[in-house]
C-alpha positions as CSV (number, residue, x, y, z in Angstrom):
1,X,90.0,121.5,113.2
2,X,92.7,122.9,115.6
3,X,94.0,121.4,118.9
4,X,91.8,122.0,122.5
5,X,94.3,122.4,124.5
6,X,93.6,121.4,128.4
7,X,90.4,119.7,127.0
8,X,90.8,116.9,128.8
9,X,92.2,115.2,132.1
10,X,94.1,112.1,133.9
11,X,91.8,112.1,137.3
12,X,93.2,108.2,138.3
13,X,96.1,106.2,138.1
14,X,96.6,102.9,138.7
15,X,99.6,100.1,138.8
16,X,100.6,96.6,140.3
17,X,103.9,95.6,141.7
18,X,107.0,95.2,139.5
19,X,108.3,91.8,139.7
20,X,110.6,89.2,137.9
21,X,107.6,86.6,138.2
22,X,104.0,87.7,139.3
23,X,102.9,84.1,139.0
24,X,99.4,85.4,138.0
25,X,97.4,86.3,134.3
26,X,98.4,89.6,132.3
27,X,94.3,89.8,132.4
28,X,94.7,89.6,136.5
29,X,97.2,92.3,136.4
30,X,95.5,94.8,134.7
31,X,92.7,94.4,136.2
32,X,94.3,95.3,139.6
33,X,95.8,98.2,137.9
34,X,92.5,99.5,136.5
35,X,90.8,98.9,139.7
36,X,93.3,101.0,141.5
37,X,93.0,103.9,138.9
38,X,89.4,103.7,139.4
39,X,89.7,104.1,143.0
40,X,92.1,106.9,142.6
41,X,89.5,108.6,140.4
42,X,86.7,108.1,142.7
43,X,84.8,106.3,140.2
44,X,83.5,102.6,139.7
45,X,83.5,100.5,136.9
46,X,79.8,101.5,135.5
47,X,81.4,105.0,135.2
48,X,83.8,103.3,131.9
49,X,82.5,103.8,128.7
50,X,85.8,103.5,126.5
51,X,88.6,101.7,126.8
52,X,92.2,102.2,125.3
53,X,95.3,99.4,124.8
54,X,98.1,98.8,123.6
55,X,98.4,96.4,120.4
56,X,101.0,94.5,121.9
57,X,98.5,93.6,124.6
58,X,97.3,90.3,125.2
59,X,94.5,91.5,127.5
60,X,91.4,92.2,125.1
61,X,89.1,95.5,125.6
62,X,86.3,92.8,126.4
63,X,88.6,91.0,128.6
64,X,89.0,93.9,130.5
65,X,85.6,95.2,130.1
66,X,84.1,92.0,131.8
67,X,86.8,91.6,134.1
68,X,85.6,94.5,135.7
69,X,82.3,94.8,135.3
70,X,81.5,97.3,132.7
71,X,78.2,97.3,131.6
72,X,78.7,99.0,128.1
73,X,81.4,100.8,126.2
74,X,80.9,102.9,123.2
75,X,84.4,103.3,122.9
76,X,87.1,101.2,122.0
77,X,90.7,101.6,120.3
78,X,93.9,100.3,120.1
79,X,97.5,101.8,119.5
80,X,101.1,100.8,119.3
81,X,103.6,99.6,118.8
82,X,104.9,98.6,122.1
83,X,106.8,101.4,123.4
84,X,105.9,104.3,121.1
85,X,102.2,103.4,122.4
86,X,101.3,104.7,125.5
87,X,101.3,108.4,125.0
88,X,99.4,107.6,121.7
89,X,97.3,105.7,123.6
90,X,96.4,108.4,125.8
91,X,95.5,110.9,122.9
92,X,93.2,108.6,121.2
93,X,91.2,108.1,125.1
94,X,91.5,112.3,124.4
95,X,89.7,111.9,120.6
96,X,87.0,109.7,121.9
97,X,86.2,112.1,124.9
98,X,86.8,115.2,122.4
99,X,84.8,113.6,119.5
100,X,81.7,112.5,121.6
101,X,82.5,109.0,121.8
102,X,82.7,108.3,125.2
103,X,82.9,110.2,128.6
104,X,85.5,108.2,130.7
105,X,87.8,106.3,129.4
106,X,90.3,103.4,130.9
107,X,93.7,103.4,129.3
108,X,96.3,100.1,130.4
109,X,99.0,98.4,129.5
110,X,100.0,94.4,131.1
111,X,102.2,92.4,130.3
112,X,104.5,89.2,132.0
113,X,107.8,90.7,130.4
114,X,109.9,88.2,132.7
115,X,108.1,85.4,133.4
116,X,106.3,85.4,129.9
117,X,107.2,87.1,127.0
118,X,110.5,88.2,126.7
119,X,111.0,91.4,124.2
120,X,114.5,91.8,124.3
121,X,114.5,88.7,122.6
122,X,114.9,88.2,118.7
123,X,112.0,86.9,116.5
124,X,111.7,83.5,116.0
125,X,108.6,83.6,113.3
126,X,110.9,81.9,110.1
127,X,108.0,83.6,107.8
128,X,109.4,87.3,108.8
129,X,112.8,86.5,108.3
130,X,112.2,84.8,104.7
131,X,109.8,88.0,103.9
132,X,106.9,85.6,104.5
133,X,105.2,88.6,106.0
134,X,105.9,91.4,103.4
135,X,108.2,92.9,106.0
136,X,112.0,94.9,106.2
137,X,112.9,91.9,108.3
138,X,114.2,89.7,105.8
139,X,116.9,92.4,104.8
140,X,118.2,92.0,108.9
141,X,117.3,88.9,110.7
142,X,119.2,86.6,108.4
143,X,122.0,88.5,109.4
144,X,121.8,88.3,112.7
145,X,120.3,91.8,113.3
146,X,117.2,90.6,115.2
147,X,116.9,91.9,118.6
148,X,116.2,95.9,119.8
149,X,119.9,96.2,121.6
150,X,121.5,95.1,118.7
151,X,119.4,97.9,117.0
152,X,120.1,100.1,119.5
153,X,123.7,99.5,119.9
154,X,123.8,100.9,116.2
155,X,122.8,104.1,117.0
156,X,124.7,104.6,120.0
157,X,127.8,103.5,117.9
158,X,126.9,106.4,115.5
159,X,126.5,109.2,117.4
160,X,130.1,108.0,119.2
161,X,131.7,108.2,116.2
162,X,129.7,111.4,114.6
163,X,129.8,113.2,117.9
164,X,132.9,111.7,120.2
165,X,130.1,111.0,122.6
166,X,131.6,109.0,125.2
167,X,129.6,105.9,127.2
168,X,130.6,107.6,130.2
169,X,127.2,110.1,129.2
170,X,125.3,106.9,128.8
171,X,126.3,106.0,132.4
172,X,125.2,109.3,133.8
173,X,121.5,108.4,132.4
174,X,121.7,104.9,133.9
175,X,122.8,105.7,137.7
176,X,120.2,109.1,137.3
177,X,117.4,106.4,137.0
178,X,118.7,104.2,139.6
179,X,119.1,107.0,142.3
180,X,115.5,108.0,141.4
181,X,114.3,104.5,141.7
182,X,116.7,104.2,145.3
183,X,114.2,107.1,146.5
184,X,111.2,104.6,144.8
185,X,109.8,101.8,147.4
186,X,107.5,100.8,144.6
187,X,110.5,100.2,141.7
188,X,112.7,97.0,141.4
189,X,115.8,98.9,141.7
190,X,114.8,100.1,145.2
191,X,117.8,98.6,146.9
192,X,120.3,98.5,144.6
193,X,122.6,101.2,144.2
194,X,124.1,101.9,141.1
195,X,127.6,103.7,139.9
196,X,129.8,105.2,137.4
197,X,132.2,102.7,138.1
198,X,130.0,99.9,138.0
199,X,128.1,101.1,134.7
200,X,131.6,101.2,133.2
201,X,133.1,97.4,134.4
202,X,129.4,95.9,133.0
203,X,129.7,93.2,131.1
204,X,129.3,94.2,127.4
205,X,125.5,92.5,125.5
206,X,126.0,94.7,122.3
207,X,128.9,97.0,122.2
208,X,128.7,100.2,122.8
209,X,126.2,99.0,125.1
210,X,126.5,97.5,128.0
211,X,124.5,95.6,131.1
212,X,122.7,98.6,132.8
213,X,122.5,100.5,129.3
214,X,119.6,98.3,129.0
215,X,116.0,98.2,130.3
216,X,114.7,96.1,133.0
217,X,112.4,92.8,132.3
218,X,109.4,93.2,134.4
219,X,105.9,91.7,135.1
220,X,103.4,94.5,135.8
221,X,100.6,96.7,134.7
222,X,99.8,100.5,134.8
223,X,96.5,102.7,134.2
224,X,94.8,105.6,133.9
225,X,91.6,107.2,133.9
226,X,90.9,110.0,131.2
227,X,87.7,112.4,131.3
228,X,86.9,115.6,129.9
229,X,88.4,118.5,132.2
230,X,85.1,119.8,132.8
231,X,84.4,116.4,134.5
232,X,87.4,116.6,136.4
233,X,86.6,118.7,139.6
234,X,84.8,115.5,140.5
235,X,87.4,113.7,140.8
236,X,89.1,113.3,144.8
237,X,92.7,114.2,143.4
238,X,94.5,117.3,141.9
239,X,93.6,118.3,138.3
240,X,96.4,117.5,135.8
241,X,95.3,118.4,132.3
242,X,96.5,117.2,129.1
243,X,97.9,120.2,127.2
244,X,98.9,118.3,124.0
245,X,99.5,115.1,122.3
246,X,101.5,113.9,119.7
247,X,102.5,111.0,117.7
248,X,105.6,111.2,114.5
249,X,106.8,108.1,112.3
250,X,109.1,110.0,110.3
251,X,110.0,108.5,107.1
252,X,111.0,104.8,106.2
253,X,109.2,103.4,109.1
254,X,106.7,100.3,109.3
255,X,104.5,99.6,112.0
256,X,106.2,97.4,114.9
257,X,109.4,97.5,113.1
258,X,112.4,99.5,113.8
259,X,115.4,98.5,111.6
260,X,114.0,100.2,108.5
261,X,115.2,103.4,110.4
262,X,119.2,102.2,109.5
263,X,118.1,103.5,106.0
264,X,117.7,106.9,107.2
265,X,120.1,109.6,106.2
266,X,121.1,110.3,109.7
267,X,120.1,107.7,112.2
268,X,121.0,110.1,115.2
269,X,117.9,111.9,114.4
270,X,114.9,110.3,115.8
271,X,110.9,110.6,114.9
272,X,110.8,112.7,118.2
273,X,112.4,115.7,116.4
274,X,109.1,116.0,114.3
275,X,107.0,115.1,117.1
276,X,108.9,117.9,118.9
277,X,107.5,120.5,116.9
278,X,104.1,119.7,117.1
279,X,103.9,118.7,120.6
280,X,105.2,122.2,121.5
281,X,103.2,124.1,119.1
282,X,99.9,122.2,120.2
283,X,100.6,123.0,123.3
284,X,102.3,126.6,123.4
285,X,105.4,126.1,125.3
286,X,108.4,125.0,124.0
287,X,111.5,122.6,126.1
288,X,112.3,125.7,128.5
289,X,108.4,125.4,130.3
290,X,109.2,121.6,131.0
291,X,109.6,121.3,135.0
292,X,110.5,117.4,134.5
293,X,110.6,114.5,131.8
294,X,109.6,111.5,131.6
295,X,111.9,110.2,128.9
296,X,111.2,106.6,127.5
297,X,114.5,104.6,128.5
298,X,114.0,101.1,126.7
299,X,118.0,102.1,126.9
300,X,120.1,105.0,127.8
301,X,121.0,106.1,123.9
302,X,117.1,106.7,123.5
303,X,117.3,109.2,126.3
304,X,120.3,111.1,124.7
305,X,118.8,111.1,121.2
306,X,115.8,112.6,122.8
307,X,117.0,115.1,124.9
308,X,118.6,116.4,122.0
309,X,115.5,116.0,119.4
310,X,113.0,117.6,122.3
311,X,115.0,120.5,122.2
312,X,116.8,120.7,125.4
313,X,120.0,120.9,124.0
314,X,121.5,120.9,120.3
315,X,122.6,117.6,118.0
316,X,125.3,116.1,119.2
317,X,125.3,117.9,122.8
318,X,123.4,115.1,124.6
319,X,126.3,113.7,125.7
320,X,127.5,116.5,127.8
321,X,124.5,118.0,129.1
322,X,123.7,114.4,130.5
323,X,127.4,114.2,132.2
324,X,127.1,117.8,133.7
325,X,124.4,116.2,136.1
326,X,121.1,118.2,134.8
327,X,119.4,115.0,134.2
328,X,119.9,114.1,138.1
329,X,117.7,115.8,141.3
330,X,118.5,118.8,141.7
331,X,119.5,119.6,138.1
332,X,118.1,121.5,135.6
333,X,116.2,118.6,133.8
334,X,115.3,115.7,136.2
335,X,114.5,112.7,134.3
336,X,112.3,109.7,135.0
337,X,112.0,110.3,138.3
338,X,110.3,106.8,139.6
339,X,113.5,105.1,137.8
340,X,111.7,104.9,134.3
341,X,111.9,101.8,132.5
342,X,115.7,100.8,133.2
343,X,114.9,101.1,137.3
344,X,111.5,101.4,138.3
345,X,109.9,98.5,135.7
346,X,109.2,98.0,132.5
347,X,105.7,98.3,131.3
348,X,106.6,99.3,127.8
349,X,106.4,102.8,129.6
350,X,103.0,103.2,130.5
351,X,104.4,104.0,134.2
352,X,105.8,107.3,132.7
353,X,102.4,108.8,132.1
354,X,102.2,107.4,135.9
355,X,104.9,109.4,137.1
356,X,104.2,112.2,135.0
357,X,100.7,113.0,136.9
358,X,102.7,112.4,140.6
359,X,104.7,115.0,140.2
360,X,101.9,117.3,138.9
361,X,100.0,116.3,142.3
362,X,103.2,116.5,144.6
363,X,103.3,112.8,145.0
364,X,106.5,112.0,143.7
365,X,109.0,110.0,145.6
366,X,111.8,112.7,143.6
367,X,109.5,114.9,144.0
368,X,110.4,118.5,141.7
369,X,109.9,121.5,143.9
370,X,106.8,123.9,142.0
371,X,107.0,121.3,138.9
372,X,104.3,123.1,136.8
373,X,104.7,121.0,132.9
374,X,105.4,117.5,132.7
375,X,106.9,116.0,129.5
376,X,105.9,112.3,128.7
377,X,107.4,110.4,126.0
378,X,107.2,107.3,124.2
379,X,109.8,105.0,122.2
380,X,111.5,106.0,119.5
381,X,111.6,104.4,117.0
382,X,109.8,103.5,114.8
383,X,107.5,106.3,115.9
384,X,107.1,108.4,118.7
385,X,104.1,109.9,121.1
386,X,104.5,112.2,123.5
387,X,102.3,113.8,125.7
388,X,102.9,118.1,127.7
389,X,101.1,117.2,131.2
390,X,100.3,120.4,133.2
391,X,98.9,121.6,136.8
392,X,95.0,122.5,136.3
């Protein structure tokens, strides 16, 4: 069975405040998010049939469900892990709409990132670091390799030395996001303004990386609404069809962990080059149609490595093309243009998809003049999703 391209639509979209502390339930924030993408849909809760999350999710599909009032749902999935989720999540509310399933489906991600659960912090389950678990873990974490910087730091060592990238490139990612999220009322980084200079003199957490290299810790929650296009013209806001989805683990990969990837041959090549080639063929356009991107940013090496396994420019020209100021307003590629997950909030990057529908409707706050194709991504690794958004 072949892809349906523009088969279906995000018609609402829905988020909470980003804070340090929201002093309230993840269950309360997302249902304040998925009433607000109700709202923005024109629809009610007795309109949901299916309902999508994120594995990493504490807040249950009946949690939701009842929290809101839904009176039945024939639908109901889950996807992950963390940040490679929410595009994925968005194409399985697409299968369930595509496959008979359901008719409209609620797709959110919560989470207390701050105030609760902390992910930039190592494991401390003693069964996955003993192998208890049947896991790679045991091979890093009694070595000390146990939190995603670390991890990430690796990788951005590697293409240093493979490519003479400098962390001056890194920096021109970092203060892009922060003078999209300066343009942002809704983003944490509203009012701080960031530099080269002050990316540079950061105080080091795991060399090559250093403090605004990294994503922000944020209590929020973000969703959508997904229908059929057809359904769509019902909807109060601007069509903004899904042209294709795809997900990509690449080899040596195991759900919800991502050191396995070390073992790679190259580890400057993510599972976003193979999700590349199918997101663009799905779709029929290819990195030169894309208006704007929303590139996942749990830190600034996972923007470079994409840009350069998306296509927009060859291996080991990242760094360059993000010093030359493309990746800033105004340039030839703006990125994350809410501030993405190192400015605007972290929600595991379900506020990309967000973002990624605003500028489709003109709503932006960096608005892109005519933007016609929206690129979403999500996390790599240990896998990847990635959504083509475009004007209906």
């Amino acid at each position: 069975m072949s892809w349906r391209r523009d088969g279906c639509a995000i018609t609402g979209i829905g988020a909470t405040e980003f804070s340090k502390d929201s002093g309230r339930s993840e269950l309360s924030l997302a249902t304040e998010a998925a009433r607000a993408a109700l709202a923005d849909a024109g629809l009610t809760a007795s309109d949901v049939d299916g309902v999508v999350s994120c594995d990493h999710d504490l807040v249950t599909y009946g949690g939701i469900a009842e929290s809101l009032g839904v009176p039945d749902l024939t639908y109901w999935g889950q996807t992950g892990p963390g940040g490679s989720g929410p595009c994925a999540m968005v194409g399985q509310a697409v299968a369930a709409i595509l496959s008979g399933q359901a008719t409209t489906v609620l797709v959110y991600r919560a989470l207390n990132g701050r105030s609760g659960r902390r992910f930039g912090q190592g494991t401390a389950d003693p069964a996955a670091r003993v192998g208890g678990k049947g896991s790679y873990e045991e091979f890093f974490a009694p070595y000390g390799l146990v939190t995603p910087g670390q991890f990430f730091a690796l990788l951005a060592q590697r293409h240093m030395t493979e490519y003479g990238t400098r962390h001056e490139a890194l920096a021109h990612i970092a203060v892009a996001c922060r003078e999209a999220a300066n343009r942002n009322p809704a983003a944490q980084m509203h009012d701080r303004v960031l530099s080269l200079d002050d990316c540079a003199d950061a105080r080091p957490i795991s060399l090559p990386l250093r403090l605004f290299d990294f994503c922000l810790e944020t209590d929020g929650a973000c969703a959508v609404i997904v229908t059929a296009a057809e359904r769509a013209g019902d909807s109060p806001q601007p069509s903004v069809l899904i042209r294709a989805v795809a997900q990509s683990t690449g080899p040596r990969v195991q759900p919800g962990v991502m050191y396995p990837m070390l073992q790679r041959p190259d580890v400057t090549v993510t599972p976003s080059a193979t999700a590349a080639g199918t997101l663009f063929s799905r779709g029929g356009l290819g990195p030169s149609d894309v208006d704007v991107a929303q590139f996942y940013d749990c830190f600034t090496i996972t923007v470079l490595l994409q840009l350069e396994d998306f296509g927009f420019c060859a291996k080991g020209e990242g760094g360059p093309l993000a010093e030359s100021g493309a990746l800033r307003r105004g340039g030839t590629l703006p990125i994350n243009t809410a501030g993405g997950n190192m400015s605007e909030g972290y929600v595991h990057g379900m506020n990309h998809v967000l973002e990624g529908v605003r500028q489709l409707r003109g709503t932006s706050p960096s608005q892109v003049e005519g933007a016609e194709v929206s690129l979403v991504t999500s996390a790599p690794p240990p896998g990847t999703s990635a959504l083509l958004l475009v004007k209906g």
